[in-house]
ROFIPA-142282 format. One record per atom (N, C-alpha, C, O): residue in one letter; x, y, z. Coordinates in steps of 0.1 Angstrom, whole numbers, plus 2048, in hexadecimal, padded with zeros to 3 digits. Last residue first. Layout:
AXYZ...
! end
This chain:
XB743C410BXB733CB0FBXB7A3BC0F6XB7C3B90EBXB5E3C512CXB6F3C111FXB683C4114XB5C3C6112XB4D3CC136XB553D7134XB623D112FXB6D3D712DXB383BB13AXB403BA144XB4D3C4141XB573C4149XB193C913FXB243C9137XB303C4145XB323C6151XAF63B7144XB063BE14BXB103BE145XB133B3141XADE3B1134XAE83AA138XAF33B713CXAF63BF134XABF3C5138XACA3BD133XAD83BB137XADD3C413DXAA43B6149XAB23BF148XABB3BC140XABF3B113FXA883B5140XA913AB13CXA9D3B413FXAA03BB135XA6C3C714CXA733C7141XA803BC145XA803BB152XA4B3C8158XA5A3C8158XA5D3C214FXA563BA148XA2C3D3164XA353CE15AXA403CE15BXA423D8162XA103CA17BXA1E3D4170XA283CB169XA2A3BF169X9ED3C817DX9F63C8180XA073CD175XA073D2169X9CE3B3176X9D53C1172X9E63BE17BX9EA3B217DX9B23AB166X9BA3A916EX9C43B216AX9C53B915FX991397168X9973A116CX9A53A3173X9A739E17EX98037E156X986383161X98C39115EX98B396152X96836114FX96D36D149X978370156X97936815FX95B34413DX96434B14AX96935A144X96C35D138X94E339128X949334137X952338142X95233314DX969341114X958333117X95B32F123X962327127X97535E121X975350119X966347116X95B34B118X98337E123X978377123X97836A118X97936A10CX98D39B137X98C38F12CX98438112BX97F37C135X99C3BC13FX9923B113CX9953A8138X9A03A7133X9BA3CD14DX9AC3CA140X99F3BF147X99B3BD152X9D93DD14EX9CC3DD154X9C13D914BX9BF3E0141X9F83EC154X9EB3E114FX9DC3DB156X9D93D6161XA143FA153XA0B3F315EXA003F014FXA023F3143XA27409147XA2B3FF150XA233F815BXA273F2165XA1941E13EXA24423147XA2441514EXA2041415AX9F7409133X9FF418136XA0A418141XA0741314CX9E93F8126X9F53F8128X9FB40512AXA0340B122X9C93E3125X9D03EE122X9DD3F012BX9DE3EB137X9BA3C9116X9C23D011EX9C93D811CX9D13D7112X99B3B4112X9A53C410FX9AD3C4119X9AA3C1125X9993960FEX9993A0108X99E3AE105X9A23B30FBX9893740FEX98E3830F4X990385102X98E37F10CX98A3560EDX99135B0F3X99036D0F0X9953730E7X97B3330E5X9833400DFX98434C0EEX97E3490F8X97A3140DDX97631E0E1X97C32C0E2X98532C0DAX99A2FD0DFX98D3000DBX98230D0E9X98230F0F5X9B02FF0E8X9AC2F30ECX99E2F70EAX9962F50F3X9C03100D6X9BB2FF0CFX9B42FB0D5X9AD2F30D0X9A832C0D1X9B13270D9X9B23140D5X9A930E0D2X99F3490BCX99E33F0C1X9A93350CAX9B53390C9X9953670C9X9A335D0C5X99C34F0CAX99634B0D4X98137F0CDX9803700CDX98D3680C5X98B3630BAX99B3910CDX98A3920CCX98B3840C6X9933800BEX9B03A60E3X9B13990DAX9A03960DAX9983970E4X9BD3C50DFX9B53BF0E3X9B43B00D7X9B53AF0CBX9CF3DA0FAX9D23D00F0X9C53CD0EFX9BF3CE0F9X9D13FE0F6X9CD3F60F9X9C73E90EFX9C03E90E5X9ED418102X9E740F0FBX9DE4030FCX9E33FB103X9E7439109X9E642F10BX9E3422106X9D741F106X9E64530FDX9F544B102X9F443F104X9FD438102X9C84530EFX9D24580F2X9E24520F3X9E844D0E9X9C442F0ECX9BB43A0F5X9C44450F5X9CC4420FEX9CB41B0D2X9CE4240D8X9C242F0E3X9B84340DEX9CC3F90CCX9C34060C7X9CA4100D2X9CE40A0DCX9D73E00BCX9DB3E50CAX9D43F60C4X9D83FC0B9X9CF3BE0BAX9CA3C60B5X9D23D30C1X9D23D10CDX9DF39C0B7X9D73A90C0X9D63B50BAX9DF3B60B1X9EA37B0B7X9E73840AEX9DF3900BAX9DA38C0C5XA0136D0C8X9F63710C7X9F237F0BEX9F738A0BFXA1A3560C5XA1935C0BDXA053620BDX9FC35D0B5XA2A3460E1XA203440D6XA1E3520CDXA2535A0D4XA4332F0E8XA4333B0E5XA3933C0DCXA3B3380D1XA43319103XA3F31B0F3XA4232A0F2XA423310FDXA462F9114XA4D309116XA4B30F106XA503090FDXA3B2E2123XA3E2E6118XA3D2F111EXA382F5128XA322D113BXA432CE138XA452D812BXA502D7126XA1A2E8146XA242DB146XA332DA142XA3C2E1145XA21303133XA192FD13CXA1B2EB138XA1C2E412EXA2732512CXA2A314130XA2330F138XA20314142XA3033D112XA23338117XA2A322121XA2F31811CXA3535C10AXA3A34E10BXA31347115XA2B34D11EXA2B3690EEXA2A36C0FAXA2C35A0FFXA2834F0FAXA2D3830D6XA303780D7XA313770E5XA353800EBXA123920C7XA1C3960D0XA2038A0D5XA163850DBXA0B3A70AAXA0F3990AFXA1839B0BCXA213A30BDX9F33C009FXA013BB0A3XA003AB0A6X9F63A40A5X9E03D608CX9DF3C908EX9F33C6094X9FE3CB08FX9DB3EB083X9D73EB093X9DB3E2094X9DD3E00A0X9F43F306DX9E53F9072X9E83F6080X9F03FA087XA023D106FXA013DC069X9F73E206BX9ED3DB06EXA173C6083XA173C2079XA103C906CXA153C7061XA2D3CC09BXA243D0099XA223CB087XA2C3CC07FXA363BA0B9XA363BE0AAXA2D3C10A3XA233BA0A3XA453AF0DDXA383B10CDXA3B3B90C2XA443C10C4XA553910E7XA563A00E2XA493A10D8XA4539A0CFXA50384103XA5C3820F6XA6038E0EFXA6B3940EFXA3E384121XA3D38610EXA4D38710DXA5438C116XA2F373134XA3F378132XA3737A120XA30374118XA1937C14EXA1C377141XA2637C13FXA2A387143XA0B36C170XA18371168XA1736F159XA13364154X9F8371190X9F636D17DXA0337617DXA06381183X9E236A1A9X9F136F1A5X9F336A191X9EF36118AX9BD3741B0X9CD3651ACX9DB36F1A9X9DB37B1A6X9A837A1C2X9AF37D1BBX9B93761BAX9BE3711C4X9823701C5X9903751C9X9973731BFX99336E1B4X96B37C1AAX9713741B7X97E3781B9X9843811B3X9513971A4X9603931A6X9653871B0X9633881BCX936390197X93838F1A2X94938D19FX94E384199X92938F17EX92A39A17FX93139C18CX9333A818FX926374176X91D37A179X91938617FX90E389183X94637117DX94036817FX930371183X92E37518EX96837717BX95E37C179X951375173X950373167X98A37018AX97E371182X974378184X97538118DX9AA38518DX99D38118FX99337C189X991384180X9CD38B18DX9BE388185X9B538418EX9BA37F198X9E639F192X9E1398197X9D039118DX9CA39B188XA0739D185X9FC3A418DX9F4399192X9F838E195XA1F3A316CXA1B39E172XA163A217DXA1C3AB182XA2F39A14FXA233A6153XA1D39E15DXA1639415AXA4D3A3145XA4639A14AXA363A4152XA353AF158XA613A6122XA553B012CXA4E39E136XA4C393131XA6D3AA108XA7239D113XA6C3A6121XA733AC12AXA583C6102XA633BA0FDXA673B610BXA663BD115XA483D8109XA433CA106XA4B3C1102XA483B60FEXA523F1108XA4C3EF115XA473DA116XA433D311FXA5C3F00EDXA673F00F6XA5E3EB104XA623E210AXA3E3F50E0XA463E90DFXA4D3E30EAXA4B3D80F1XA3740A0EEXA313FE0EFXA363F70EBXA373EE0F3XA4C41D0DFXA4B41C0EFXA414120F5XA42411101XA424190C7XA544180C9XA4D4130DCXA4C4080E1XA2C4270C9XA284180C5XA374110C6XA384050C5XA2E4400D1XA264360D7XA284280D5XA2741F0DDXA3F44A0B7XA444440C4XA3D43D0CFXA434360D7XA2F4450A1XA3743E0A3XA3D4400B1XA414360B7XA1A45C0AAXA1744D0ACXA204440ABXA1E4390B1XA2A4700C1XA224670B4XA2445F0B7XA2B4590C0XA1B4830E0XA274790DBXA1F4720CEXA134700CDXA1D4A30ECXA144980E7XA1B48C0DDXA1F48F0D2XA314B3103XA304AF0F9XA214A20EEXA254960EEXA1B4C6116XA254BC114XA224BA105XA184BD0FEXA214EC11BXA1A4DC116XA204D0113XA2A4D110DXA304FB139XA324F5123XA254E7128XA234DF130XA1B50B150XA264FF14BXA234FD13EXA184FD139XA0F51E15AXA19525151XA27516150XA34516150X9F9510161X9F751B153XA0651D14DXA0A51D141XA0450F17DX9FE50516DX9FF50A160XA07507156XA01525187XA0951A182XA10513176XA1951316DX9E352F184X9F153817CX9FC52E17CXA0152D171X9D0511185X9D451A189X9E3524180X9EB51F178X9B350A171X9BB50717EX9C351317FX9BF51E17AX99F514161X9A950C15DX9B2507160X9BA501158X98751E16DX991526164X99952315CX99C529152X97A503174X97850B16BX97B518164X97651D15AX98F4FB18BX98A4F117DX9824FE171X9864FF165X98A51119CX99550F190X995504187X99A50517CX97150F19FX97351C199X98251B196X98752218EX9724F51B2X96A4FB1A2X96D50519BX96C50418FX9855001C8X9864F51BEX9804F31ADX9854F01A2X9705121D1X9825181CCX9825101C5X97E5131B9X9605031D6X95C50F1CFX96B5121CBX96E5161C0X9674F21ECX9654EE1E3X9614F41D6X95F4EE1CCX971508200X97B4FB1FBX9774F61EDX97F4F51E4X954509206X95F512201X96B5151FEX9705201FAX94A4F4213X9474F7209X94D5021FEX94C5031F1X9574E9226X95A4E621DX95A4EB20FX9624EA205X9484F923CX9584FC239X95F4F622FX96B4FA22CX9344E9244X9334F323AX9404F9236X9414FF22B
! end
């Protein structure tokens, strides 16, 4: 029962509004839309996104795989609609592809989405993922497979001045 009066403080500042603290911090800034969409770019150029995936098989998660995507850089093309070039190899070929995506906003948070793309080797391809502070997290789904997958992002350092002129 010693909880329970722990847990009555706790309510009664959710519903004042928390605490004098608080209160007396500045609001953050609320960031536009051009800078949202500046700061998704930069977070998506020469960016490797990498974590972990899982499938999803009748609503049952299987274990989990290691997964890397290197993107090149995205762009925004107009409204919702972007391109985000993302390097792609397999076998002896090394490609840089050009995926069309739609990127909608939750607040700060951006989220990509590709709806049925089709793919050459036939059948098509959607998903969501969303992109907040250098991490990721979505869905997706193919013919006859879907999965779950998440993990962070990193950026391409750039090169070291060597300080000659």
């Amino acid at each position: 029962m010693k909880l329970l009066p722990l847990f009555a403080v706790a309510l009664l500042f959710q519903i004042t509004g928390s605490s004098r603290a608080e209160d007396a911090k500045p609001a953050a800034k609320t960031p536009t839309q051009e800078e949202l969409e500046a700061k998704f770019t930069e977070t998506l150029t020469k960016a490797t996104m990498a974590g972990r995936w899982c499938p999803l098989q009748d609503g049952v998660m299987g274990p989990e795989k290691e997964d890397k995507y290197t993107i090149v850089g995205v762009k925004k093309v107009s409204g919702d609609d972007w391109v985000i070039s993302a390097r792609i190899q397999y076998g002896s070929r090394d490609v840089v592809a050009p995926i069309p995506v739609q990127v909608k906003w939750a607040g700060d948070t951006a989220v990509i989405i590709v709806d049925q793309l089709q793919m050459p080797t036939g059948g098509s391809y959607s998903a969501r993922v969303l992109v907040h502070e250098h991490t990721y997290a979505g869905t997706w789904s193919g013919v006859g497979h879907a999965g779950l997958l998440n993990g962070v992002i990193t950026n391409e350092a750039a090169p070291a001045s060597t300080g000659a002129k």
